[in-house]
C-alpha angles and dihedrals in degrees: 000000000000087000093056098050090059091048086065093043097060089039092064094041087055090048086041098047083044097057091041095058090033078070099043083059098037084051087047103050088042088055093043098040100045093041075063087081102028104248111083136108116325089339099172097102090055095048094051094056095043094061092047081054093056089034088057090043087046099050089043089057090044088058093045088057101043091059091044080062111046088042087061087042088061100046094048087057095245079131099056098243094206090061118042128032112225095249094046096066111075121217104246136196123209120268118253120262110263105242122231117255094203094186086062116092111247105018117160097029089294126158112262105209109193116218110268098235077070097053095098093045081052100044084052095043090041083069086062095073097348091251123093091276092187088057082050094046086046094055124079116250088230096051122173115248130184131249102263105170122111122263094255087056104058093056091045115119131215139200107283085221114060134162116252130237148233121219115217111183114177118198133167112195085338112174101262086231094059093044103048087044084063091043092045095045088051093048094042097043112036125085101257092221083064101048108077094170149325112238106195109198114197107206098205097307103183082195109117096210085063086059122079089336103071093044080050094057098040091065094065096051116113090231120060100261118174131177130216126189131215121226099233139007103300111165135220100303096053093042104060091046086053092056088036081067104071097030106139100185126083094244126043121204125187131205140169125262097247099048129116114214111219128213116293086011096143114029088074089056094050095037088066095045098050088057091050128009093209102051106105105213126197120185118228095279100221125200124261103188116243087214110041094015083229117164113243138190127226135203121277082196094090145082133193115261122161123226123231083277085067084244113154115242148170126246137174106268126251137275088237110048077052091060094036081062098044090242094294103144079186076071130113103257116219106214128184099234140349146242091238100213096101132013135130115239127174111254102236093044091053081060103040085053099059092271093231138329105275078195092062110088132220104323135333146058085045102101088055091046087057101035077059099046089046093061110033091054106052110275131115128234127209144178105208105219088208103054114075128181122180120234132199104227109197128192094230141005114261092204130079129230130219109248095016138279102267087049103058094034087061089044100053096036089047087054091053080056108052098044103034110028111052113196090348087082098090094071084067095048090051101052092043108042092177093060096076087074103050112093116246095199117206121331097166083114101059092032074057102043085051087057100049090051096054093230131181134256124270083244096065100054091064099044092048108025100021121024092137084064121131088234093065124189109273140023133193089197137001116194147057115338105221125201107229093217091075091066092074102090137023097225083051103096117222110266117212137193096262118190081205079209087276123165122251115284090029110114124262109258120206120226153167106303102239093178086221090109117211103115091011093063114106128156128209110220143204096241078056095256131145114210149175111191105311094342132085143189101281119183127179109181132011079256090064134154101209108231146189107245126155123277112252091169085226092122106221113108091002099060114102133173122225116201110201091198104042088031073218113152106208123189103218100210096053093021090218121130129256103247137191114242123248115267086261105044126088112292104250128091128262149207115255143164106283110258127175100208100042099103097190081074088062115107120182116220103193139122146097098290093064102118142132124014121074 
C-alpha cells in the first residue's frame, strides 16, 4: 500500500513537471513566432537589432555605391588622369562648423570696438602691423564666422576623391594673434584628409614670440606644421619658394599670415585642380577690417585686370565671361590675372611653369608675371565663387625694404614687362619714365623659359583672355598730346593734355608739357579713343566740360576724330572740336564750333612712342 501511494506521487510530480515545461515551450513559440513579424511580446530587443541589421545593409550598399562613383569619376576624367594616380587622392568628409562662443569678442565675424579710455594704448600699438593689434589680441583664435557662400554653393558636390595640399604661409614679424587665427582656420575648416601640413616661413622676424615659441606651439597643433626660417630678409618671392620646397602634398596653396579661412573654403580649389592640373585657382578674398577686425564680404562680381602702371585692380567682369558661365555665379570665373596672395597651384605644375621669377625682389609685380605666364603658356586661371578666405587690407605696409619701395616695384614690374608683354611695354615705360633707369638685371632665363614652353604672344592674351583691358589692340599714336598754339612765341611754353591724377568722371586740366609722360600719356586709338591708362575723353553736351571717365569701349561720348592734316580733334557726338582755353580761363580744355583757321583747336600727335596701327 505504501508502494503504491508513491507510485502515484511521482506520477503527479512527472505530469506536473511536464505541464509545467509544455508552457515554457508554448510561452516561448508564442514570443519567437510572433517577433517574426515584429509585433510580438516585448519585441524591442528584436527590433533593435533588426534596424541595426538594415542600417548596417544599408551602409554597406551606400559604400558600394560611393566607390562605384568615384570609380566612374575617375574614368570619365572628372578626376585629370594625367595628374593624379587613383591611390594617391584620399576620400574626404567635410570639417565640422565652427560653433559660436558667444561670450568671445568678435564671433561671427562681428566689429570689435575697443573703450575709449584705451584708444591711445591701441593707436600706439596699430604702428606695430598697421591693423588694431589689441581687437586682434581680444578675439579667439578659433572665432566663429559665418557661412558666406552663396546658396548655390552650399548644395554643390564635389568629387568624393581629391588630391591633398600643402599650406605654405610666409611672415615676417607678423602679430602672433593674427598668425595662429590663419593656422587655426586652416586647421578647423578644412577636411583633414586634405590638409597634409602647414609650413610657416619666417622671413627674418626680429619678434621674439616668433622665436621658440612659436616652434613650441606648432608642435601641439592637430595637423603637422613646421617653420623655417630664412638667413637674412628675403622677401615674398624667396620665401615661398623656400616653403615650396618642402611641400609634401600634391597641391600647394599659399596664403598670406593674417587670413581667415571660411567653411567649404578648400574643397572648390582642389576640386579644379583635380579636373586639370594646369588650371591656377584663388578663392573670393573677402575683407577683414584692419580697424574693427569685422568680416567682410566682397563681391564675386570681379575679376583681376592691371592698369598701364602694370598695378594689379579690380574691375566688374565682363558680359561675356557671364555668358560663357550661363549665368551660374556658383561657376568657376576665368580672370585675367590674380591678386597673388592666395591661390592653389599643383606642385609639379608650379614647377613645370618656372615656379616664380629669382630676379624679382622682395614683393610686387609677381602675381601679374605669373597671371601672364599662366596663360600664355597654356594654363587657366580661375577665381572659384564658393571658396572665401578673409584677408586683413591694410592702408600701408608696416615693414621696410631694402633699397626702397619705388626701386624694387620698378624693377619687378620692369622685369613682367620685358619678358611677358612684347611691344605692349611701352605702355608701361610711358607711363613710368623712371623706370628706364632702373636695371632690369638678366631676364635670358625666363625669355628662355618662355621659349621652351611654347608660349603665346602678348597679343594674344589680349585678344583671347583680356580684350576688356585698358591697353587695348591697336593705337594710331601713343604720347603727349600738344596744343599748336603754343608754338607762336618763344617765350609761350608748350601746353599738353594732363590727366592732373585725377580720379574717373574729373575733368581733364591742361600744363606745362614736361616730356617726362605719366599723366601726359594718351593713345589714340583705333576704336577713336583717347585714352590715359582706363580712362578716356568723355564729353556729354557741346557745353562740356571734357572730362576723364572710365573706358567702357561702347563708342558714344568717347569717340573723336584726329585729322592729320587739319591736327583738328573732332568729338564725334557734338561734333564740336576739342580747344584750348583763353590765357585767362580755367586751365582745362573745352568743346567749340570746328574752325580751320583757329589755331588754339590744333593738337600735335607726334613723338617717339607712334607705332603700330594704320
Amino acid at each position: 500500500m505504501f508502494r503504491s501511494k508513491i507510485r502515484i506521487h511521482t506520477c503527479q510530480v512527472i505530469l506536473l513537471t511536464s505541464l509545467v515545461w509544455f508552457l515554457v515551450d508554448v510561452i516561448v513559440l508564442m514570443f519567437y513566432s510572433d517577433c517574426i513579424n515584429g509585433s510580438g511580446w516585448n519585441c524591442q530587443g528584436f527590433d533593435s537589432a533588426r534596424v541595426k541589421r538594415q542600417q548596417h545593409l544599408l551602409l554597406v550598399n551606400e559604400n558600394e555605391q560611393r566607390t562605384e562613383e568615384i570609380s566612374q569619376q575617375y574614368q570619365q576624367h572628372i578626376i585629370d588622369t594625367r595628374t593624379f594616380k587613383f591611390g594617391e587622392l584620399k576620400l574626404w568628409r567635410p570639417a565640422k562648423v565652427v560653433r559660436e562662443n558667444k561670450d568671445s569678442p568678435g564671433e561671427m565675424g562681428k566689429a570689435v570696438h575697443i573703450p575709449t579710455e584705451q584708444e591711445a594704448m591701441q593707436q600706439e600699438l596699430f604702428k606695430l602691423n598697421q591693423f588694431n593689434l589689441m581687437a586682434s589680441d581680444m578675439i579667439s583664435l578659433n572665432r566663429s564666422l559665418k557661412d558666406v557662400r552663396l546658396v548655390g554653393c552650399k548644395i554643390k558636390k564635389y568629387p568624393k576623391l581629391l588630391p591633398d595640399t600643402s599650406i605654405v604661409i610666409v611672415f615676417h614679424n607678423e602679430a602672433w594673434s593674427t598668425l595662429l587665427r590663419t593656422v587655426w582656420s586652416v586647421i578647423n575648416r578644412s577636411p583633414r584628409a586634405l590638409l597634409k601640413e602647414i609650413i610657416l616661413v619666417d622671413d627674418a622676424s626680429e619678434r621674439n614670440h616668433l622665436k621658440q615659441d612659436l616652434e613650441d606651439y606648432v608642435e601641439t597643433l592637430p595637423v603637422p606644421t613646421y617653420v623655417y626660417r630664412t638667413e637674412k630678409r628675403s622677401g615674398l618671392i624667396r620665401a615661398r619658394l623656400l616653403g615650396a620646397k618642402h611641400v609634401k602634398g600634391k597641391v600647394i596653396t599659399f596664403l598670406d599670415a593674417h587670413c581667415e579661412c571660411t567653411e567649404g573654403w578648400l574643397e572648390p580649389l582642389l576640386s579644379r585642380i583635380a579636373y586639370d592640373k594646369k588650371t591656377v585657382v584663388c578663392p573670393i578674398i573677402d575683407v577683414i577690417s584692419d580697424e574693427t577686425f569685422e568680416y567682410i564680404t566682397a563681391s564675386d562680381m570681379t575679376w583681376g585686370g592691371f592698369n598701364w602702371k602694370l598695378n594689379f585692380r579690380w574691375y566688374r567682369v565682363a558680359q561675356r565671361e557671364m555668358n560663357r558661365r550661363n549665368g551660374d555665379r556658383t561657376a568657376p570665373l576665368r580672370t585675367p590675372t590674380m591678386a597673388g596672395g592666395l591661390f592653389s597651384i599643383d606642385k609639379d605644375y608650379f614647377y613645370e611653369l618656372g615656379a616664380y621669377d629669382e630676379g624679382m625682389d622682395i614683393w610686387g609685380g609677381e602675381n601679374l608675371e605669373m597671371s601672364f605666364r599662366v596663360w600664355q603658356c597654356g594654363g587657366i586661371l580661375e577665381i572659384s565663387p564658393c571658396s572665401h578666405v578673409g584677408h586683413v587690407f591694410r592702408d600701408k605696409s608696416p615693414y621696410t625694404f631694402p633699397g626702397g619701395v619705388s626701386k624694387i616695384v620698378l624693377h619687378n614690374a620692369a622685369r613682367v614687362a620685358e619678358v611677358w608683354m612684347d611691344e605692349w611695354r611701352d605702355f608701361y615705360y610711358a607711363m613710368n619714365p623712371g623706370a628706364r633707369s632702373v636695371p632690369v638685371g638678366d631676364v635670358s632665363e625666363r625669355i628662355k623659359l618662355r621659349e621652351q614652353l611654347k608660349c603665346k604672344s602678348f597679343r594674344w592674351y589680349l585678344e583671347n583672355i583680356y580684350p576688356e583691358s585698358p591697353m587695348p589692340l591697336d593705337y594710331y599714336y601713343l604720347g603727349d598730346i600738344r596744343n599748336a598754339d603754343s608754338h607762336t612765341s618763344e617765350k609761350v611754353q608748350n601746353h599738353c593734355l594732363d590727366t592732373m591724377g585725377r580720379r574717373t568722371n574729373e575733368n581733364v586740366g591742361m600744363n606745362y608739357c614736361h616730356g617726362l609722360g605719366g599723366n601726359q600719356i594718351f593713345a589714340y586709338t583705333k576704336r577713336q579713343q583717347i585714352m590715359s591708362d582706363d580712362v578716356c575723353l568723355d564729353a556729354s553736351s557741346p557745353e562740356g566740360p571734357v572730362k576723364i571717365v572710365r573706358c567702357h569701349g561702347m563708342g558714344g561720348n568717347q569717340v573723336w576724330t584726329y585729322n592729320e592734316k587739319t591736327k583738328m580733334i573732332k568729338h564725334v557726338n557734338t561734333k564740336y572740336c576739342l580747344t584750348k582755353p583763353r590765357l585767362n580761363d580755367t586751365p582745362q580744355p573745352i568743346l567749340a564750333q570746328c574752325d580751320t583757321t583757329a589755331i588754339e583747336q590744333k593738337w600735335i600727335m607726334q613723338s617717339k612712342f607712334k607705332w603700330q596701327a594704320s
